[in-house]
Structures are given as C-alpha cells and as structure tokens.
TORPA-4810 file (N, C-alpha, C, O; in nm, 3 decimals):
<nodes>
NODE_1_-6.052_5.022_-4.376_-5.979_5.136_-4.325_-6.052_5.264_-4.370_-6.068_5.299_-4.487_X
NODE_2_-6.095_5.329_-4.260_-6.167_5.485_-4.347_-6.046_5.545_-4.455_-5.940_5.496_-4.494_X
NODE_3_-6.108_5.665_-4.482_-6.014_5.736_-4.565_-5.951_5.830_-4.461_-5.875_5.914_-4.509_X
NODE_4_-5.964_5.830_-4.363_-5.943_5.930_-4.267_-5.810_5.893_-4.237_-5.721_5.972_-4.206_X
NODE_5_-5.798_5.750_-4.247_-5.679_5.702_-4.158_-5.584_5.672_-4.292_-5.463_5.694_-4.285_X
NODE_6_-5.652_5.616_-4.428_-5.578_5.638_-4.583_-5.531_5.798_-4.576_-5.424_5.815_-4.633_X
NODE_7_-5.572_5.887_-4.534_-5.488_6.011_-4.571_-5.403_6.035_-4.470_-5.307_6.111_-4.475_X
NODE_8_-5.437_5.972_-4.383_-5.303_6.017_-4.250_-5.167_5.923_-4.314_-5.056_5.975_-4.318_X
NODE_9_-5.182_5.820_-4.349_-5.097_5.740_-4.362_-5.008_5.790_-4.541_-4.886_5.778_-4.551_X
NODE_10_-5.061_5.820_-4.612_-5.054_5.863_-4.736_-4.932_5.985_-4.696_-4.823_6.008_-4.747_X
NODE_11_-5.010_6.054_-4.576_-4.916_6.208_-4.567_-4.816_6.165_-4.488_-4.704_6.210_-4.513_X
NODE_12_-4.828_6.083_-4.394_-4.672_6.040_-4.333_-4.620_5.955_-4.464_-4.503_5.993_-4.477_X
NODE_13_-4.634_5.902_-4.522_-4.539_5.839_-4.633_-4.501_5.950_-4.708_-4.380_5.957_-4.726_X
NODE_14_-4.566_6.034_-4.755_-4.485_6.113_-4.828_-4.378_6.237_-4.753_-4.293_6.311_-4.802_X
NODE_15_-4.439_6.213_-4.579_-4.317_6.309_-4.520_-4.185_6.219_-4.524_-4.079_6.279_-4.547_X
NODE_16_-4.180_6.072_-4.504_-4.089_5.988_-4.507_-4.006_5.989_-4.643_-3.884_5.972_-4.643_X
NODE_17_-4.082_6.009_-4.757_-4.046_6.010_-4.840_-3.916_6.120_-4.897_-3.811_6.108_-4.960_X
NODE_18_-3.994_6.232_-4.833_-3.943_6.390_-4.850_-3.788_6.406_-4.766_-3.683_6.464_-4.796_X
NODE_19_-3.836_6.314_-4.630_-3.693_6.302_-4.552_-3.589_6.222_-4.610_-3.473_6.254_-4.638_X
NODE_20_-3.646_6.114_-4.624_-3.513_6.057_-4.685_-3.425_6.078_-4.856_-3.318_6.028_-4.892_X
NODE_21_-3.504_6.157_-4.924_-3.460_6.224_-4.993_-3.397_6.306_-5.012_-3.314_6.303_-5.103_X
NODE_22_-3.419_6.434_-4.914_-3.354_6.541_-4.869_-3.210_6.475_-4.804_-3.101_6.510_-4.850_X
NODE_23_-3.218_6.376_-4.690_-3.115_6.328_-4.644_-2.971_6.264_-4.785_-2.854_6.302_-4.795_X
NODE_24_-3.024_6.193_-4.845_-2.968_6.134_-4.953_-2.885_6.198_-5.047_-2.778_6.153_-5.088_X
NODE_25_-2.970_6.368_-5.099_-2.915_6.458_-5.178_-2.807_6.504_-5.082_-2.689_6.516_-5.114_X
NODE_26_-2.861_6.530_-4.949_-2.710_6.630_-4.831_-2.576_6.517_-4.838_-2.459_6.554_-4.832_X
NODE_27_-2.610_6.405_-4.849_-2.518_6.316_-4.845_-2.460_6.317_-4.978_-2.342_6.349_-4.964_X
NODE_28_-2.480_6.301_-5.066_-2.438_6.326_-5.183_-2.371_6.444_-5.239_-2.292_6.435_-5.333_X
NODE_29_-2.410_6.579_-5.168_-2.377_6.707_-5.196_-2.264_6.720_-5.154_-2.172_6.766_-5.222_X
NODE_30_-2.251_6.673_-5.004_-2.185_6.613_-4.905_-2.027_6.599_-4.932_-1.919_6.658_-4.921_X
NODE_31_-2.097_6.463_-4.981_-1.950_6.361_-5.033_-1.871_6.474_-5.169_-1.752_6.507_-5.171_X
NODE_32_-1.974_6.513_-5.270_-1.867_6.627_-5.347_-1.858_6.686_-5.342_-1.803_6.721_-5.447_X
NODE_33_-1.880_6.824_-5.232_-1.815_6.908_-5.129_-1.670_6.873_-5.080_-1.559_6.922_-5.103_X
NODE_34_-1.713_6.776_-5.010_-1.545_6.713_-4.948_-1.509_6.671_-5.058_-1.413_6.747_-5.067_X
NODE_35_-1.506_6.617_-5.145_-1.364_6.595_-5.280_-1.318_6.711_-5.302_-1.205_6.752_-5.276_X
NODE_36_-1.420_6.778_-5.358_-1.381_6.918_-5.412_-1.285_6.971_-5.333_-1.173_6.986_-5.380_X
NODE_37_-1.311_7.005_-5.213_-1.266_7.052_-5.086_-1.112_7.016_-5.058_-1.023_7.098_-5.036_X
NODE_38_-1.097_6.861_-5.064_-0.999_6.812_-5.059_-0.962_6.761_-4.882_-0.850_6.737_-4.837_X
NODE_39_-1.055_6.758_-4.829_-1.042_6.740_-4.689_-1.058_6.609_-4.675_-1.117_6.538_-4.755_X
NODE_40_-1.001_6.570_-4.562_-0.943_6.440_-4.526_-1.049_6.434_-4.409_-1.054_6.317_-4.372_X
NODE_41_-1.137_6.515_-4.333_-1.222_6.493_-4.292_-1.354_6.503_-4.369_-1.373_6.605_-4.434_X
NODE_42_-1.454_6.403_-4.367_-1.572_6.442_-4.458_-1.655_6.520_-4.332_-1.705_6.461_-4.236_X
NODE_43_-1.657_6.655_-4.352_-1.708_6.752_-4.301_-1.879_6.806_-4.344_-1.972_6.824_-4.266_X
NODE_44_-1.877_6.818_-4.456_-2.007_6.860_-4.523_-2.056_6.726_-4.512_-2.159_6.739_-4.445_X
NODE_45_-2.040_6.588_-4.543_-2.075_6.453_-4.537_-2.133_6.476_-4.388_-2.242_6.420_-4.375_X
NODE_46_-2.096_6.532_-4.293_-2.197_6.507_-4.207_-2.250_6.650_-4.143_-2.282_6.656_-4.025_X
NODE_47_-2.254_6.738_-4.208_-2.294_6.869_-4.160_-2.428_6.898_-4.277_-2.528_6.969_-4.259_X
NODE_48_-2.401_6.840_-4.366_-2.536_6.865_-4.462_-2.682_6.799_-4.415_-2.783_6.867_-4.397_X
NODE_49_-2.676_6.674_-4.403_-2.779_6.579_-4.350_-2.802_6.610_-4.229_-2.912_6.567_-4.194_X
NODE_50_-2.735_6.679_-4.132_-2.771_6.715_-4.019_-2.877_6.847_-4.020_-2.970_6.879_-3.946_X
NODE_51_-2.830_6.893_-4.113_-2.855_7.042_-4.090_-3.017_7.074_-4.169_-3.110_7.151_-4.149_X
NODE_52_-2.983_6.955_-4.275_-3.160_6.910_-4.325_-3.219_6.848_-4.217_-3.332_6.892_-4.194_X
NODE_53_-3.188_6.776_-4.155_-3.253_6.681_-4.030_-3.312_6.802_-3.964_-3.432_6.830_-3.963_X
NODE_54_-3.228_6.864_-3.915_-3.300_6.989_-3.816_-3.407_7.066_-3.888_-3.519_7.064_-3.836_X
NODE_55_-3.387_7.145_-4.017_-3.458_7.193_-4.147_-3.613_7.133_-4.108_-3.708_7.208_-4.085_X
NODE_56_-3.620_7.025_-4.105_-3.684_6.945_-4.172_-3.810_6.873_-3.994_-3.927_6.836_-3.999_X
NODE_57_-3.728_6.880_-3.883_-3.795_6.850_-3.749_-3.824_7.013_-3.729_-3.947_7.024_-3.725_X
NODE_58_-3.774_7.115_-3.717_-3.878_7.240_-3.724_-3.944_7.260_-3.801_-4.046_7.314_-3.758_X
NODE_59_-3.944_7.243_-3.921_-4.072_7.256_-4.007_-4.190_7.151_-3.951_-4.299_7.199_-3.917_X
NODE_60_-4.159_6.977_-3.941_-4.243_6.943_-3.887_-4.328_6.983_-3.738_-4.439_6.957_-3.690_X
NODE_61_-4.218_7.053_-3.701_-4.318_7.135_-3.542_-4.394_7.199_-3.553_-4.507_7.196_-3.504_X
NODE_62_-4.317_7.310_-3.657_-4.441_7.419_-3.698_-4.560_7.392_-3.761_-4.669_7.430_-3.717_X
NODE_63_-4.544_7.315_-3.882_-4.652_7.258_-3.923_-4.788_7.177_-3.864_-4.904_7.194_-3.902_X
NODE_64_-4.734_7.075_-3.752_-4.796_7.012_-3.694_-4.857_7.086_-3.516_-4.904_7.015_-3.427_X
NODE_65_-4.838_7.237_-3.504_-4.903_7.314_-3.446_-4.821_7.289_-3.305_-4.875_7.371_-3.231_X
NODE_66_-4.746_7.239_-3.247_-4.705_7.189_-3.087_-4.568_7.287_-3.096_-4.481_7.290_-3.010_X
NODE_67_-4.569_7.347_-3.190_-4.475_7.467_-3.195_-4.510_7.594_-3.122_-4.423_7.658_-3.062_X
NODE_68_-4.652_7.638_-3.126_-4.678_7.716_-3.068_-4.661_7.794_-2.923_-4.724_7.898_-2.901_X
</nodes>
C-alpha cells in the first residue's frame, strides 16, 4: 500500500473517530440536559447529536473544498 493511500486512510479514521465521539458526548450531554430539565420528552437527546452531525458535515465541506 503506498503511503499515499496509508495517509488517506489514517485521516478518514481519525475523521470517524472525531465523529463518533462528538456524537457520543451530544448524547450524553443530551441525556443530562433532559434529567436536569425534567422533560418527559428527551429533547436535547436528540437535538445535540444532530446539531454536531450538521457542525461536523459543513466543516467536512468546507474543508474538503466542494464547498466552494
């Protein structure tokens, strides 16, 4: 495998990495938001991870130039 294709693969693992992390903490933030909150709908449980999801697909646009 060149290194060409070792660093492509290296940098998508660590964007994978970065996403599902980010996702994990919103979910977590999430879930004790709504306790705190006291809501019977988990609201932040799904408005946090979304809102990184989006965060996180415009940054990859911009970054990856097809934003332009």
């Amino acid at each position: 495998m060149p290194k060409q294709n070792n660093k492509s693969l290296l940098q998508y693992a660590g964007l994978a990495t970065q996403l599902f992390v980010a996702l994990g903490l919103g979910v977590y933030i999430g879930i004790k938001v709504d306790h705190w909150a006291h809501w019977k709908t988990p609201i932040a449980t799904w408005l946090l991870p979304l809102l990184i999801l989006v965060g996180i697909l415009v940054r990859l646009v911009r970054d990856t130039g097809t934003g332009k």
